[in-house]
Structures are given as C-alpha cells and as structure tokens.
C-alpha positions as CSV (number, residue, x, y, z in Angstrom):
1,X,-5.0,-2.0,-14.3
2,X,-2.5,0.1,-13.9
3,X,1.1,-0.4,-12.0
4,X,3.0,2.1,-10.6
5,X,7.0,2.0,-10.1
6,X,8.7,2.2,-6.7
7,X,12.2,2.7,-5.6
8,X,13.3,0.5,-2.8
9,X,16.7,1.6,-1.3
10,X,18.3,5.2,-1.1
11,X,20.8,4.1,-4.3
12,X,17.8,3.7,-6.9
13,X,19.9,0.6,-7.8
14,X,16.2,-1.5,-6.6
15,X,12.4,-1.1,-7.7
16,X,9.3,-3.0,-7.4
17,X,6.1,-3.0,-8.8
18,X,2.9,-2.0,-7.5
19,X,-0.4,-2.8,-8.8
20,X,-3.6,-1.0,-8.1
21,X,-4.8,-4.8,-6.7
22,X,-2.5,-4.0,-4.2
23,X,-2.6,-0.4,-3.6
24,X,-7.0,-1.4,-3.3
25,X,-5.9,-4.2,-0.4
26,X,-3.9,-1.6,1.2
27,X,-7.0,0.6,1.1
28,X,-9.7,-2.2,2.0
29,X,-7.9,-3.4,5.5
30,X,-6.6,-0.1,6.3
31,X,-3.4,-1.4,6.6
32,X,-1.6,2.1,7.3
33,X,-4.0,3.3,9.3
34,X,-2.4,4.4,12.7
35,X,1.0,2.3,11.4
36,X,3.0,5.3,11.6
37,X,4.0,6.9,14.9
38,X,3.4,10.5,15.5
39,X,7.2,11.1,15.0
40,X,6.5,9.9,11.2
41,X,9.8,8.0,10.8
42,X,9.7,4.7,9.0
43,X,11.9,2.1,9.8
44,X,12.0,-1.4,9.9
45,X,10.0,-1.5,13.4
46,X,7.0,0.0,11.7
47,X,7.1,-2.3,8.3
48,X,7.8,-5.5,11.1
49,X,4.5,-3.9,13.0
50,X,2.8,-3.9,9.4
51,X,3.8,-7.8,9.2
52,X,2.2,-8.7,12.3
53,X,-0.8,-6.4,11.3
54,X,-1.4,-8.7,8.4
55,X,-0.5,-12.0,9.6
56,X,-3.2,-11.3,11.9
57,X,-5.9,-10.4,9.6
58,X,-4.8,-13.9,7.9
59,X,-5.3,-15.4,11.1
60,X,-8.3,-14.0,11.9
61,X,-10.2,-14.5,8.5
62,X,-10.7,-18.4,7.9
63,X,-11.2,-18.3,4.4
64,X,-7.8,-17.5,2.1
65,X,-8.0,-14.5,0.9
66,X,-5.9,-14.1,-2.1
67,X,-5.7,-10.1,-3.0
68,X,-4.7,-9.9,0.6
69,X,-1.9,-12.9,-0.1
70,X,-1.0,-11.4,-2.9
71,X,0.2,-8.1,-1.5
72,X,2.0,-10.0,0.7
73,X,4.1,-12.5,-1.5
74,X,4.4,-9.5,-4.5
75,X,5.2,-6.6,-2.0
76,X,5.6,-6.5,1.8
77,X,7.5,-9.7,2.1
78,X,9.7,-9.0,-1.2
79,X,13.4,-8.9,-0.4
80,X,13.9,-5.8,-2.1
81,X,10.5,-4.4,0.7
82,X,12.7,-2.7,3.4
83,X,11.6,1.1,5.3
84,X,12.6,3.4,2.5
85,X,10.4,1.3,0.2
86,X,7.4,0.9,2.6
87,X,8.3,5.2,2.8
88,X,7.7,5.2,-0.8
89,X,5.1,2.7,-0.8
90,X,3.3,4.9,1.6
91,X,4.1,8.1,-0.7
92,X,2.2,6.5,-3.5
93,X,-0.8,5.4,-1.6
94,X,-1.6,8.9,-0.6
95,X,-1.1,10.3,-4.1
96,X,-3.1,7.2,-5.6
97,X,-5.6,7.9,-3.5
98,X,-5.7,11.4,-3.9
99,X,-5.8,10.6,-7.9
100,X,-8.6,8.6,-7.3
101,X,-10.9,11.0,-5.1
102,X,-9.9,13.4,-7.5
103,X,-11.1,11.3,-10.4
104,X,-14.1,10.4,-8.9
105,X,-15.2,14.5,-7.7
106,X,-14.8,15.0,-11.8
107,X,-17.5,12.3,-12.6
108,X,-19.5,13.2,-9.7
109,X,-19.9,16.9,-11.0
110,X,-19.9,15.0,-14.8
111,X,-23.3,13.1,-13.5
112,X,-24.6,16.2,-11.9
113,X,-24.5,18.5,-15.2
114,X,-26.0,16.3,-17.2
C-alpha cells in the first residue's frame, strides 16, 4: 500500500502520513462530500463539522468499524490535523482519486484490446 506525505501547518515544520486505507475510508463514507461550503475556505469549523460527521457514522453503525477508527486516531484527530492540513488532505484525495480513475480507464482500454 502506498502512503502519501502531507504538510500540516503553513511553516512545513509538521507532516503526517496518509495511507491509501485511509484515503479508501475517505472515499467509502463520502466523508467530504458537501463538507466544504460554496465559499471553499477550510477552517477549523469545517474539519470540527467533519468530526461530528464521523462520530455520527460511529454512532450510527453498531458494529466497530476499524478502517473507519483508524482514520480517525491516525489522521483527523492527530494533533498535528488542523484546516491547512485537512486543505491538503483534501488536495490529495482529489489527485489520488484522479490517479486512480486514471489507472483504472488504462486497464479498462488494456481488457478491451485484448
């Protein structure tokens, strides 16, 4: 799997890691779907509105689920996770994802020529 590298504050002084596990639990429960207001700014009300977004998927699934725990612990709750991280978290999800529906076209026209 890979991991990708993210700064956290404006200084580049803090970083986290992200994994595809978490970048794929981003993408499964759609959890910046209609997180960002139509101004576009991210600040600490919009990665609080994420919190409360995932505490109540938690809440409302009985059974522990742990990819979903894991983002949580590894990522959103991190002290270094503040809104210019969740800003560059958000830049990689759209370029992982764009990787990926790029990757899968390729094989798609791969299985089609053969």
């Amino acid at each position: 799997m890979k991991t990708y590298k993210i700064q956290t504050n404006a200084s580049g002084t803090r970083s986290m890691m992200i994994s595809e596990e978490h970048l794929n639990a981003i993408k499964k429960y759609s959890l910046l779907k209609n997180l960002i207001d139509s101004n576009g700014i991210i600040d600490e009300s919009v990665l609080d509105k994420l919190k409360l977004n995932i505490r109540s998927i938690l809440e409302s699934e009985p059974e522990t689920n742990r990819e979903l725990l894991d983002l949580c612990l590894d990522v959103i709750y991190n002290n270094n996770m503040k809104a210019f991280g969740l800003h560059q978290l958000v830049l990689l999800f759209i370029k992982w994802e764009e990787e990926n529906r790029h990757e899968s076209e390729t094989e798609n026209n791969t299985d089609e020529q053969a």
